[in-house]
N, C-alpha and C positions, 0 to 999 in steps of 0.2 A: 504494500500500500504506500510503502512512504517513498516510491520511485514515482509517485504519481507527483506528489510534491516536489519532485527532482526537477521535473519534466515541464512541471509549471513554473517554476525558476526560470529554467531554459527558455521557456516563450517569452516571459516576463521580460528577458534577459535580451531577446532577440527584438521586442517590439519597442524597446526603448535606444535600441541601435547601442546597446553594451555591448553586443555578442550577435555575433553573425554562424546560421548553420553551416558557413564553410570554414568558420576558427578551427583550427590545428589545434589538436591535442596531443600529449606525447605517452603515450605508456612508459610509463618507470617503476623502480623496483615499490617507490612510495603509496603508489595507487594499484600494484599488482594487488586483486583481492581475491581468494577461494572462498566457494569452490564450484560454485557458477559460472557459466561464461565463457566465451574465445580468446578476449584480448589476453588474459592472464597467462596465456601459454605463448602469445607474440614476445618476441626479445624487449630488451629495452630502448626505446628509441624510435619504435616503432610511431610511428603517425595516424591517428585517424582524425576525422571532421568531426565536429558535433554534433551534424546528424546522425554520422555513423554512431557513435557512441549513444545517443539518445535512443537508435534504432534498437540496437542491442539490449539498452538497456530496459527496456518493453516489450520486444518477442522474444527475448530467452535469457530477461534475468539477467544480464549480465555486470558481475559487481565491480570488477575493473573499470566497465564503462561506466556503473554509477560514480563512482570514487575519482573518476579523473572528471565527471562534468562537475561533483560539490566542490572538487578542489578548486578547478576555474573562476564557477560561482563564488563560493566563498562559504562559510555557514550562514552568518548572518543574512544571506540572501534567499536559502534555504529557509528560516527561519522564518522571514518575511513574507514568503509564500503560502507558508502553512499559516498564517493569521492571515492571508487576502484571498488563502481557496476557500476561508470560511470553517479553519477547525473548529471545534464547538470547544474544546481546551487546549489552544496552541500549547501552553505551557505543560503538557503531559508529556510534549515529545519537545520538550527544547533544557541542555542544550542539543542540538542535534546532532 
C-alpha cells in the first residue's frame, strides 16, 4: 500500500516540474533492496528512468525501484503525500 504513496510523490513531483519521468536514477549498493524485484540483481551503476522505476515498482513490487524513487524524492516528500492523498492518520506511518 504505501508504494501507492510513493507513486503519488512521483506525480506530485513531476507536475510541479521537480522531476521529470525521464530523470536518471542510478542503482547503488545504498538503494539495493531484497527480496522483491529486478533492479536488485542489476550491478551498481546501472541506470534507469523514473518511469522505469515507478513501472517496477507497481507491476512486480519492486523494492530497489521503490528505494531509489524515496531517495530522489526525499522522505519528507513522501510524507507530504501521505497527508495530501488524504491518510485518515498520516502520522501512523510517519517517520517514513
Amino acid at each position: 500500500m504505501f508504494k501507492l504513496y510513493v507513486l503519488y510523490a512521483v506525480a506530485q513531483a513531476i507536475e510541479a516540474g521537480e522531476l521529470s519521468w525521464d530523470t536518471a536514477l542510478t542503482v547503488s549498493e545504498h538503494t539495493r533492496s531484497l527480496p522483491s524485484g529486478e533492479l536488485q540483481d542489476e550491478p551498481a551503476g546501472t541506470t534507469v528512468t523514473v518511469r522505469e522505476a515507478a513501472t517496477k515498482m507497481i507491476q512486480i513490487s519492486d523494492n530497489t525501484a521503490t528505494d531509489m524513487l524515496i531517495q530522489e524524492l526525499g522522505r519528507e516528500a513522501i510524507e507530504a503525500a501521505v497527508r495530501d492523498a488524504g491518510h485518515h492518520d498520516p502520522e501512523l506511518i510517519s517517520p517514513f
